[in-house]
C-alpha positions in Angstrom: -60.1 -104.0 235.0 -56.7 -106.2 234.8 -59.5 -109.3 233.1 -61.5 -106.4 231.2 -59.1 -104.9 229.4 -57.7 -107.9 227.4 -61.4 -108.6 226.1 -61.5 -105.1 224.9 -58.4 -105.1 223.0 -59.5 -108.3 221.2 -63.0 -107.3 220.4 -61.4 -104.2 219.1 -59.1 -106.2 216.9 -61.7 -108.4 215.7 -63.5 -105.1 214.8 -59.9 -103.8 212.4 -60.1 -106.5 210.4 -63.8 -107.3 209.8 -63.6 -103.3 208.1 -60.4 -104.6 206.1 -62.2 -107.4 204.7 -64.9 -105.2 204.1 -63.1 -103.0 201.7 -60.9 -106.1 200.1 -64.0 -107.7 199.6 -65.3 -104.8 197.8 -62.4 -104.2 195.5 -62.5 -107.8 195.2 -66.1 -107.8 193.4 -65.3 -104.5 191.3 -62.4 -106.5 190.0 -64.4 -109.6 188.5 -67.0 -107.7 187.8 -64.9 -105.2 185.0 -63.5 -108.5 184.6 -66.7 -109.9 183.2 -67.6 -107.0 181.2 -67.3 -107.7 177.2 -65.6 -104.9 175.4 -67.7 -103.8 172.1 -65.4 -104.2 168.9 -66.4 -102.6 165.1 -65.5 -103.4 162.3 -65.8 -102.0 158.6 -66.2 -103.7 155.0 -66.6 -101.2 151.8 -67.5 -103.1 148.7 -65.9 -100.7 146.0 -62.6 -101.6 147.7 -62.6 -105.2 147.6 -61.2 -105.1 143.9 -64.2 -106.8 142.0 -64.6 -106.8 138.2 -68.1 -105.4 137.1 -70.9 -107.5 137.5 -69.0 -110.5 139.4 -70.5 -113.2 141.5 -70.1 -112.5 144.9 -70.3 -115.3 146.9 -67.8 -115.2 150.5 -66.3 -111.9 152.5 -64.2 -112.2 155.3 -64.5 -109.0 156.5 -61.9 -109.5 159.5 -60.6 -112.9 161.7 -64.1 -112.6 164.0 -66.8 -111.9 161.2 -67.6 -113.8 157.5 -70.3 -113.0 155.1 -71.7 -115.9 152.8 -73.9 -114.2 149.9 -76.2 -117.1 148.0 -78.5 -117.0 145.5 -80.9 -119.0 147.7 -84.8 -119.4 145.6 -83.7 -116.2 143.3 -83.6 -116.4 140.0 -80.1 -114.7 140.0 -77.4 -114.7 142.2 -75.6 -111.5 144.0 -73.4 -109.5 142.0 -71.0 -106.7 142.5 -71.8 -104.0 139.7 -69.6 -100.7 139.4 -72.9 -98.6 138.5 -73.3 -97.8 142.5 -70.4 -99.5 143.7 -72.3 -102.0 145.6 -73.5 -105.6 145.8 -77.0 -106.6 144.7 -79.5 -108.7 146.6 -81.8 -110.1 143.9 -84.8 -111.4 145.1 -84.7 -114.6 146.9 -81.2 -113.8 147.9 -79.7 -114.8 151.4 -76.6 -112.6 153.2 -75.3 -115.0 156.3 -73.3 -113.1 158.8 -71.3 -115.5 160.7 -68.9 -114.7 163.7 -66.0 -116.7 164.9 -66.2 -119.0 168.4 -66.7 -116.9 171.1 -68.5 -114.1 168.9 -71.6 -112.2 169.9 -73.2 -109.6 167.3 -75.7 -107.2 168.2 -75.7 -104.8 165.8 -75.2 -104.8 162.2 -75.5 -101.4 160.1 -76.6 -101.4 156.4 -75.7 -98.5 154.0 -77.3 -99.2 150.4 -77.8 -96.6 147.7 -80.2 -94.2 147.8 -81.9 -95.6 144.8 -82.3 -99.1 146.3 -82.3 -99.2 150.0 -83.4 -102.7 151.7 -87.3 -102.6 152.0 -90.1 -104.2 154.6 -89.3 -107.1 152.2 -86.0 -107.9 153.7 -86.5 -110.0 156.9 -83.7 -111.4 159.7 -83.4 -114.5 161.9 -82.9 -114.4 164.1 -83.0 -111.1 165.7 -85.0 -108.1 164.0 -83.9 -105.5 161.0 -85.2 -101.6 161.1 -85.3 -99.9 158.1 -84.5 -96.2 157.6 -84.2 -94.7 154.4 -80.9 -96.0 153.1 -80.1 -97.6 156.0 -81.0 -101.0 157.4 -79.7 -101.8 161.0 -80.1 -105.5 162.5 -80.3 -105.8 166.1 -79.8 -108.9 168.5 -77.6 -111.1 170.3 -76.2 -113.8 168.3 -72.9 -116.0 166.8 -74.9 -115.8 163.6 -77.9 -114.4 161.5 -79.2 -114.6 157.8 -80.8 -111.2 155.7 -83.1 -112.8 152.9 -85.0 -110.8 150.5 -88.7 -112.0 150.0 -89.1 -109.4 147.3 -89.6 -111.1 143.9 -88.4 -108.6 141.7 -86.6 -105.6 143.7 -83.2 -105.5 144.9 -80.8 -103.6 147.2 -77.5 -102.2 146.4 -75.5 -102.8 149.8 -72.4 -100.6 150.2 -71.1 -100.6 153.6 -71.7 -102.9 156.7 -70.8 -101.8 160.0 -70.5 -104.3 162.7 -70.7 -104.0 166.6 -70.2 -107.3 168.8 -68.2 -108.3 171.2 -65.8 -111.4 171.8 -63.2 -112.6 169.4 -59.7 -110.4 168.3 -61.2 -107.2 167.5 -59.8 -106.5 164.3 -60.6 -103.4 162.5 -62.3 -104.8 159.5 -61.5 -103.8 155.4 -62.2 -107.1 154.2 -61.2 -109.9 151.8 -62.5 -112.3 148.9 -62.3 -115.4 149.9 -60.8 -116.6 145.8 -62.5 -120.0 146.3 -65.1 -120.6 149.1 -65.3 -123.8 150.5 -65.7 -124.7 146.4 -69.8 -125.0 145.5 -69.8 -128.2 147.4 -73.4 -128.6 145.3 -72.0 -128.5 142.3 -70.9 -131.7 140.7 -67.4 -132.4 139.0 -67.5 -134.1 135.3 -64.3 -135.1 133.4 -65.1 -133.6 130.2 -67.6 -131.8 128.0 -69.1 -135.5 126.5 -69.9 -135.9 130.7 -71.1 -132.4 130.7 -73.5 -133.3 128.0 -75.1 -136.1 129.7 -76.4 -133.5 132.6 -80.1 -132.3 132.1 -81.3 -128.9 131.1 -80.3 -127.1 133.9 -77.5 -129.1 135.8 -74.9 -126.8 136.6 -71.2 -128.6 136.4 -67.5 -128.3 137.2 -65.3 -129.2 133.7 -61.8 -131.0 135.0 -60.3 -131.0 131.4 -58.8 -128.5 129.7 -60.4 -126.8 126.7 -59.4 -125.0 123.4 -61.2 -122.1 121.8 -62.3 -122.6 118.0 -63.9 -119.7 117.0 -66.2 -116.4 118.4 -68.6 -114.7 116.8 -70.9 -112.2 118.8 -72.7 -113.5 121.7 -71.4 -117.5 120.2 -68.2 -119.1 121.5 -67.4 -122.6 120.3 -64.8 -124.9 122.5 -63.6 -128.8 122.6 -62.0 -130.7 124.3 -60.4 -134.5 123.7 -63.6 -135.5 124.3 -66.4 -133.3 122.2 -67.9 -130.2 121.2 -69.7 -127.3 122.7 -71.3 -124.0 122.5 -70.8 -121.6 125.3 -73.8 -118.8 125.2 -73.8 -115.4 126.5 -72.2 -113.9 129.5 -68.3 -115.0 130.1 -67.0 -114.5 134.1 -70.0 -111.8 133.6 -68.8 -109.9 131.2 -70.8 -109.4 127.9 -67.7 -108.4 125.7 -64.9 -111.3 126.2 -62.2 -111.5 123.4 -60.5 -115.2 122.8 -58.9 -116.4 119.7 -58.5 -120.1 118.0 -56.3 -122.1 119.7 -56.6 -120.2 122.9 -56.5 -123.3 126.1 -59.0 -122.7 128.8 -57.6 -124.3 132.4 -60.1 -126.8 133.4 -62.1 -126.0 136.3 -64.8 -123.4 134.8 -68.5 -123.9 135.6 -71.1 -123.8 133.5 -75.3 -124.8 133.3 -76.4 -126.8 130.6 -78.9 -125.5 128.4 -80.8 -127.1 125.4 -82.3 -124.3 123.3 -84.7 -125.8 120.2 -82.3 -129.2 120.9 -79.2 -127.2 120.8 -77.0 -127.7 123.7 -75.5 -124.4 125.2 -73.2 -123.9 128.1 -74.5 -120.7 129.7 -73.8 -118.5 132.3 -69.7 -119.9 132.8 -67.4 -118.4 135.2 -63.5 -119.2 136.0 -63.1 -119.0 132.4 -59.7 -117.9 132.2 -57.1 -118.4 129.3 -53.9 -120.4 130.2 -51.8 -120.1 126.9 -52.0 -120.8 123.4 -52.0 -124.1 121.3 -52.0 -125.2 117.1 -55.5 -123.4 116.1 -58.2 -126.1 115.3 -59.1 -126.8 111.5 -62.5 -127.6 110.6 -63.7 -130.6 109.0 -63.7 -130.9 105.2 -66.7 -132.4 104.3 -70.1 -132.1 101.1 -73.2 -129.7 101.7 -75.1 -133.5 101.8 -73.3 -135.0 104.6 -73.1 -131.6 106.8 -75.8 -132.7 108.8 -74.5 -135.7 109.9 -71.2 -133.9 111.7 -71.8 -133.8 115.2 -73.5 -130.8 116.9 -71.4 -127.7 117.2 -68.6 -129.6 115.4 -66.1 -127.2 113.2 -66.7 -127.8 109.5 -65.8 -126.1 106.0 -67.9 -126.7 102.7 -66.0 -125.8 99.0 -67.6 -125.1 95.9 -70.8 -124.1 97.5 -73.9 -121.8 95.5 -75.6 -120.3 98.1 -78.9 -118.3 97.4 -81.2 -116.7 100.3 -81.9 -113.7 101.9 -81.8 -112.1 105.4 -80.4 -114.4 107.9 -81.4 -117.5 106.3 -79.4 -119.5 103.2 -79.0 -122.3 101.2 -75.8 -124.0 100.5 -75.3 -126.2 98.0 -71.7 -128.1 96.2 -73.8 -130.6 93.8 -74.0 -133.5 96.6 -76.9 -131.7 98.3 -78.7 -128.7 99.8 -78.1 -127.7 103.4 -79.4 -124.7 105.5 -77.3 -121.5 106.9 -78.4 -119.3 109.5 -76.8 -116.5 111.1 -77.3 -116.1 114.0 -75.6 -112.6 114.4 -77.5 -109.7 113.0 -74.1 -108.3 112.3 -72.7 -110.9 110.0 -74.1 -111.2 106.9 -74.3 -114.1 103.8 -73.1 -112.9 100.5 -74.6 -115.1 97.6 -72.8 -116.6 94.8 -71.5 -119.8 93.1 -67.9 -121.5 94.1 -67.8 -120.0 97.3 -66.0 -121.6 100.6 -68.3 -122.0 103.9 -66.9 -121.9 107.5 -69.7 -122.9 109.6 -70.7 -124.9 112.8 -73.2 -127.1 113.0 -76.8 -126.4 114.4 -80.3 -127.6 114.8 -83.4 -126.0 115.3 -86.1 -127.9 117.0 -86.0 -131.5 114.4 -84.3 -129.4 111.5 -80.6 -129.6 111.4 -78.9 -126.3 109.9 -75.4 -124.6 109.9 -74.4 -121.3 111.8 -72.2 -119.8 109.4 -69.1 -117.4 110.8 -67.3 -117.2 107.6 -67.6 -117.1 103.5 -65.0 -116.5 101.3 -65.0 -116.6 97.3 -63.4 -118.4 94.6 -60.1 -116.8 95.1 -59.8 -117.6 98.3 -60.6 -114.1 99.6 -63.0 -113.5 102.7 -66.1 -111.4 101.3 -66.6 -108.0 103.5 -69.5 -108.2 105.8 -72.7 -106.2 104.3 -73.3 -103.2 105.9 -76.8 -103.0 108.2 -78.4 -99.6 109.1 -79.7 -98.4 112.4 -82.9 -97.9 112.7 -83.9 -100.4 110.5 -85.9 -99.8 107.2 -89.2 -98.4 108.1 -91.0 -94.8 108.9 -88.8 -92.8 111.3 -89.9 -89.0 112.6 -88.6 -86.0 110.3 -85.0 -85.3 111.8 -84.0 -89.0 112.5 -80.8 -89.9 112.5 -79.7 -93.4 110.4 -76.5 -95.0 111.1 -74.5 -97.5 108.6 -72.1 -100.0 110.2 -70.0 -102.8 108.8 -68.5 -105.7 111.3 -65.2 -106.2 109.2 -63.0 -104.5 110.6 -61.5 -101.2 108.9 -63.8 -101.3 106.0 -65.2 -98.1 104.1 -68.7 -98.1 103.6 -69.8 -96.1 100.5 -73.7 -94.7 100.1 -76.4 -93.5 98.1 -79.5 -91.4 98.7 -80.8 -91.4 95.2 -82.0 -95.4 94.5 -78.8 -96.1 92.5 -76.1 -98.6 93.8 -72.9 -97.3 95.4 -69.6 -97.6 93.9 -66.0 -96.4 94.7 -67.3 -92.5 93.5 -70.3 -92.3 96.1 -70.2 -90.4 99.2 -67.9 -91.9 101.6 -69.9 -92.5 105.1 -68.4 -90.7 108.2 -71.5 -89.7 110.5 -75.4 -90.3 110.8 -77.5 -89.5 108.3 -81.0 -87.6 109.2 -83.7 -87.9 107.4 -85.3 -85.2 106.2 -87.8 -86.9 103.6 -88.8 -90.2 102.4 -85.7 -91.4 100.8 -83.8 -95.1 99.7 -80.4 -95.4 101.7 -77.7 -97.8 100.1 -74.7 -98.8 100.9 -71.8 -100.8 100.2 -68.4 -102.3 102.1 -64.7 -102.5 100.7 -61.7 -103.1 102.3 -58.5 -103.6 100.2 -57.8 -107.9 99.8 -61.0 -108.8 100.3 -64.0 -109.3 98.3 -66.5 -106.1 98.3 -69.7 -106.3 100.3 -73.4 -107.1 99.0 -74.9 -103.8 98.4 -77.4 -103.3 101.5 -80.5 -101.2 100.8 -83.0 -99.4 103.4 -86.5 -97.6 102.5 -87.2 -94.7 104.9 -90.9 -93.0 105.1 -91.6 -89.7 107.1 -94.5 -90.3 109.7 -96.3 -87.5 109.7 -98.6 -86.4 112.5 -101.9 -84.6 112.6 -104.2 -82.9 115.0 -105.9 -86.2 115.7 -102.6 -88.7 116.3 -101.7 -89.8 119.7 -98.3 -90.3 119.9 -96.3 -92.9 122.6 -92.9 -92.2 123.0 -91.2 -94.8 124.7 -87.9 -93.8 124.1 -88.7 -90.8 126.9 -90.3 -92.5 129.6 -91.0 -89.1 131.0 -93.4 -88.3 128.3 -95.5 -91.2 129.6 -99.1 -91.4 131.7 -98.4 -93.1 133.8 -94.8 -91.7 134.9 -91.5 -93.3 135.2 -88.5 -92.6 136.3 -84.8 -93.4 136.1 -85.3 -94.5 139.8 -88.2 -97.0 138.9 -86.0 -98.9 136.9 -84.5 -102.4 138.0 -81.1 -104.4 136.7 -82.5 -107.2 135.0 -79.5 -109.5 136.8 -78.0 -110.4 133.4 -77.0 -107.9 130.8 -76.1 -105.2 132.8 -79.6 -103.9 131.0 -82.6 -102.4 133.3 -86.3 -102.7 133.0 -89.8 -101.5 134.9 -91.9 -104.6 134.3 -95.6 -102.9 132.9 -98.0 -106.1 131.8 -101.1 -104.7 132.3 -100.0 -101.5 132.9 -102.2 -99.2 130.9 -100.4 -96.0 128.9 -103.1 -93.4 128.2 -102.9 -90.0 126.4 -106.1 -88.1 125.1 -108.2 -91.1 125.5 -106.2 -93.7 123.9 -104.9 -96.8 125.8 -102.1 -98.8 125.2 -101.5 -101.8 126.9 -99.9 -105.5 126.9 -101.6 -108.2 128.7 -101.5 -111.9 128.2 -103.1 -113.5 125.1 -104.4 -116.5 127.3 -104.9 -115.1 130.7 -104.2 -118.1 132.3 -100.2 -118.3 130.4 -96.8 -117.0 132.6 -94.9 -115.7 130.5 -91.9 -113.0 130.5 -93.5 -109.9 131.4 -93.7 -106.5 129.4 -91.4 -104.3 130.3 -89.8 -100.5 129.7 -86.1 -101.4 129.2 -83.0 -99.5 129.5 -80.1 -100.5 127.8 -76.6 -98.9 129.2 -76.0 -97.3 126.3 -79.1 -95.1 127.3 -81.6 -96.6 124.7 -85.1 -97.3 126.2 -87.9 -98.5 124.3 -91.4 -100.7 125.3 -90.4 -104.5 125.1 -93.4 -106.7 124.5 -92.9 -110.7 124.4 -93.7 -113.9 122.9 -97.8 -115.0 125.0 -98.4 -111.2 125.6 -100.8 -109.0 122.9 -100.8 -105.5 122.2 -104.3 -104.2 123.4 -105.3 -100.3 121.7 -108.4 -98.8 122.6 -109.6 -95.6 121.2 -111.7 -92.7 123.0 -115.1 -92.9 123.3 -117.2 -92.2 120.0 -113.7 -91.0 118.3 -112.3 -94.4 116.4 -109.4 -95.6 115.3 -108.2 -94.9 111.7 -104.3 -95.9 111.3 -102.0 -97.3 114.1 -97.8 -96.4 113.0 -95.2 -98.7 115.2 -91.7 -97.3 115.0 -89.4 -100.5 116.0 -86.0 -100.4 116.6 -85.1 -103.3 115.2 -87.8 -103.4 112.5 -88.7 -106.1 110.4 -87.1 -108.6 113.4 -90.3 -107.3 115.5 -92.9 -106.5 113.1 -92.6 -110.2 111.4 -93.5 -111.1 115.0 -96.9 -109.2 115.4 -99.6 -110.8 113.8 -102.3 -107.9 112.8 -106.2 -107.6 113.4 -108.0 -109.4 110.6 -109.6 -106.5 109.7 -108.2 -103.9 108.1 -105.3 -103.5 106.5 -101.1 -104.4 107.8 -98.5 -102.9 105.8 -95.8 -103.2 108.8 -95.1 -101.1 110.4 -98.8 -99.3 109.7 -101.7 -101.1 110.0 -104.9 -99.3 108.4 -108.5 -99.6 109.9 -111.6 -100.4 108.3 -113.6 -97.6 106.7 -115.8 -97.1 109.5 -112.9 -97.3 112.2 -112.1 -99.6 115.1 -112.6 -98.9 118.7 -109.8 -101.3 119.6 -107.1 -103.2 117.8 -105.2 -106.0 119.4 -101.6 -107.3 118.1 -100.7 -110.7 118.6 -96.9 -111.3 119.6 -95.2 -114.5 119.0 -92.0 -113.0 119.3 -89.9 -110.2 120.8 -91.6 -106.7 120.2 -88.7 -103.8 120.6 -91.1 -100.4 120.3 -89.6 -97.0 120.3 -93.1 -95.1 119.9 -96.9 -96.1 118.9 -98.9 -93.6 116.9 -102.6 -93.9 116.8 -104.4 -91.7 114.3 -108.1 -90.8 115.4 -111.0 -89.8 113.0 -112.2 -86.1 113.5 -114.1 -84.8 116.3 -117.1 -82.7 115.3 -117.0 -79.1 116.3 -118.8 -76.4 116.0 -122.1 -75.2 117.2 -124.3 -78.1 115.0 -123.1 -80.2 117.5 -124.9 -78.5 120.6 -128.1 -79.9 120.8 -129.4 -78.7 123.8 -128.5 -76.0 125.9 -126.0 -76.3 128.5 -128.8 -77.0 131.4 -130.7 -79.9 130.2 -127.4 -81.2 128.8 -126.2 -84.9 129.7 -123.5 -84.9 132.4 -120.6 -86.5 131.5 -117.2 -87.2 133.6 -113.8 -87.9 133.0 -111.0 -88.9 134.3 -107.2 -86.5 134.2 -106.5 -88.4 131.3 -109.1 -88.1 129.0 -111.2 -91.7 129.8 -114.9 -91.3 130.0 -116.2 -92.8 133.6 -119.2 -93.3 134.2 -119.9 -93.5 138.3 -117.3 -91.6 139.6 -116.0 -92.1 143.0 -113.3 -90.1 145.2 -111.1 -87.9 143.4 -110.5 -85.5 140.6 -112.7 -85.3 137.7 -113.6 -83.5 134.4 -117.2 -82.6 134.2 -118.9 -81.9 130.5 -122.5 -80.4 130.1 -123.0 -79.4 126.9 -120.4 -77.0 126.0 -119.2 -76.5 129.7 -116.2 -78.3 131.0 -114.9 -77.8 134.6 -112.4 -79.5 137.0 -114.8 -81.3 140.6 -113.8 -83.0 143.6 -116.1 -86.0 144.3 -115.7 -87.1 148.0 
């Protein structure tokens, strides 16, 4: 017992601690093992906060320290935009979204809100990891530092509103998000000194300008700028905004961006951003020099002619001081030429295609006095519907505009214009400009005809897409990227009403060229849009011919001198006549920009009556159509029209 008991006690010590370091061990493991769990962090970034202008390039987002979003235009055709109309950012086709953690970030899930209008599609694709898409919402999955969203779609586009993130890793901050106001600076885009470097670029080089600029002169979608070094034209969109106001002598901070484009050998600056105005200098004169030696001033260089006689009409002039005759063209519907002898001429230089010609943006008379622009009507001259409304506007600036309905010329007595005029009957609208110290306006005239419809005309209304077979909606439409504008792209889309098909395809199948489209403006306007390579293709109903086809444009004779007629029977824009016996189909050429609000096609009379029943009803032809009227003749799977003699009813064909 006395040798026993000492083993005892120590095996039974050895047994106490062997349970300790059970249980230390234990608590041990728990500890690293909480230890080595990552805590999940979210974070938050809402577009409509972020404090962008409408229709602004969006580029980088640092949504917190841990998470950054690079937008790029990657193979799209435009880049992403923020637009207020949905409070989102775009993804045009061919766009990329990069979403990039800091070191020591892991993302595994990444929530899309879009609107309900344009939610990411099956289009949209992620690598790496994968993206589900459920209704409005688009939620990317995986484990990753990084991951890039690229729209394959060619044409549609998602509105993305909120992204939610979950990862883990990094500080964990709650999100909101900033611009980043210049992201690691377009390091594709090349640097030039001046605009004569600029001009060396090809068609399509997009550049950096270092030196400062000055503004000469705006008028409408044209803003001309120099620098020590040359001229230049900057063309539509400003920071993307369609309405920017600058003033001779205004200095523009070097540093904007701009693409080069050469339209008919004119070279444009296009689609310019960081434009911003840094103070004011002496406003830049133009260069005095004859009508004959116009055309040697550089291109877009500032120049003033005296003594000139211009004749001409519409948007295109002669000018002429006795040392030689040089061509005006305005390129602004809104500013017009007055004619006359002595008369001063502000003007830039231009060319078009080997022709050179000047762009006018002011005339004044002998006196010295600026001549009020002539006023212009909307619509433009042409048949209208009975209860039209005609507008009369004048582009100077607190100047009355006085009419008349009867065919004689407007004075000071005539009716003074304050609100649309409908028409009620055919009737000759003209009108005249006057503001006090300046030099009234040429007297502007406008011939309106009522259309008037029968039993047999087929009307297209294109200014209610609802009206429309097949249908559209508001939610069909698309931004077209640039204008702020929207469009539903329909070549070879085929409208049909009673029979009657309307529809624009390609003159030379085998051409790409800008699509027809429904188009939206943002004032509301919509009408058809038909380009430059496409035709016009109308086909009648079966045995029931064309007699008359009516256009109603909205900016008349600008389309309808574009539309080249068939050679038989008779064009009198906007109506074109058929031959006696009728046409089955008509086809209109385009070689230019068509802007249609409806298309009326009259049809010759369908005979009635019971001399037209031939046989009776049961050894009648069968005939089928189609829900809209279109004859077919072997149907197949779906809803039909049957005819037998006099006997119409609606079948099912399986």
């Amino acid at each position: 017992m006395y040798y026993l008991c000492p083993v005892k006690s120590k095996i039974i010590s050895i047994t106490i601690n062997l349970n300790f370091m059970k249980k230390f061990l234990l608590s041990l493991f728990a500890m690293v093992a909480f230890a080595g769990m990552a805590v999940a962090n979210t974070a938050t970034v809402t577009f409509s906060t972020l404090g962008y202008d409408n229709a602004a390039d969006v580029a980088v987002v640092k949504v917190n320290d841990d998470i950054t979003l690079t937008f790029d235009k990657g193979a799209g055709s435009n880049g992403p935009k923020y637009y207020n109309s949905g409070n989102a950012v775009r993804l045009y086709g061919g766009n990329t979204l990069t979403v990039k953690g800091a070191d020591g970030v892991t993302l595994t899930s990444v929530e899309f809100s879009c609107g309900s209008g344009n939610p990411m599609t099956d289009a949209f694709t992620a690598a790496p990891g994968s993206l589900a898409i459920d209704g409005a919402k688009a939620t990317w999955t995986g484990n990753a530092n990084e991951f890039v969203i690229t729209n394959t779609n060619k044409s549609g586009h998602a509105k993305i509103e909120t992204i939610t993130f979950t990862y883990t890793g990094g500080t964990g901050g709650g999100g909101g998000g900033t611009v980043d106001p210049d992201p690691d600076p377009d390091p594709e885009v090349q640097t030039v000194d001046n605009l004569a470097a600029f001009l060396q670029c090809a068609k399509g080089d997009t550049r950096i300008i270092k030196s400062d600029a000055v503004v000469v002169r705006q008028l409408g979608a044209n803003l001309w700028i120099k620098d020590n070094s040359g001229w230049m034209l900057v063309y539509g969109n400003i920071n993307g905004s369609t309405a920017p106001t600058f003033e001779n002598g205004d200095v523009i901070k070097g540093g904007y961006k701009g693409t080069l484009d050469i339209y008919n050998n004119l070279p444009e600056m296009k689609d310019v951003t960081n434009f911003e105005k840094s103070g004011t200098t002496t406003p830049v004169q133009p260069a005095l020099v004859n009508t004959g030696d116009a055309d040697a001033e550089p291109l877009n260089s500032y120049i003033k002619m005296t003594g000139c006689t211009i004749t001409g009409k519409g948007r295109s002039y002669k000018a002429n001081d006795g040392s030689g005759e040089v061509a005006l063209y305005t390129s602004s519907a809104s500013f017009t030429v007055p004619e006359g002898e002595n008369m001063t001429v502000y003007a830039f230089v231009s060319v078009f295609g080997e022709n050179k010609q000047l762009t006018p943006v002011e005339v004044t008379t002998a006196s010295g006095r600026e001549v009020v622009a002539t006023p212009y009507f909307t619509p433009a001259a042409g048949a209208v519907n009975k209860g039209d409304q005609v507008t009369i506007k004048c582009s100077t600036e607190g100047a009355t505009i006085y009419y008349t309905l009867d065919g004689t010329n407007p004075n000071a007595e005539s009716n003074v214009y304050s609100e649309a005029i409908t028409i009620t009957e055919d009737v000759t609208i003209k009108a005249l400009a006057v503001k006090e110290g300046m030099d009234d306006s040429d007297i502007a005239t406008a011939n309106y005809t009522i259309i008037v419809l029968s039993d047999n005309d087929v009307t297209f209304n294109f200014a209610d897409i609802s009206t429309l077979t097949p249908l559209y909606t508001d939610a069909d439409y698309e931004d077209d990227g640039q204008t702020g504008n929207f469009l539903i792209n329909v070549e070879n889309v085929a409208f049909t009403a009673k029979g009657v098909s309307v529809k624009a395809v390609y003159t030379d199948p085998t051409a790409e060229g800008t699509q027809a489209r429904l188009y939206k403006q943002s004032s509301g306007t919509c009408s058809y849009r038909v380009y430059n390579k496409s035709s016009i293709v109308i086909t009648a109903p079966e045995n029931n011919p064309i007699t008359k086809i009516t256009y109603e444009f909205y900016n008349g004779k600008t389309s309808y001198s574009k539309l080249t007629a068939p050679a038989e029977g008779t064009w009198e824009a906007p109506v074109w006549t058929a031959p006696a016996a009728g046409a089955s189909e008509a086809i209109f050429v385009c070689t230019g920009t068509q802007q249609i609000k409806t298309i009326t096609v009259s049809l010759k009379d369908i005979p009635s009556g019971v001399e037209a029943v031939t046989v009776e009803n049961e050894n009648a032809p069968v005939e089928y159509y189609n829900l809209q009227g279109v004859r077919v003749q072997n149907p197949e799977n779906g809803l039909f029209i049957r005819r037998q003699g006099n006997s119409v009813s609606k079948i099912i064909i399986r």
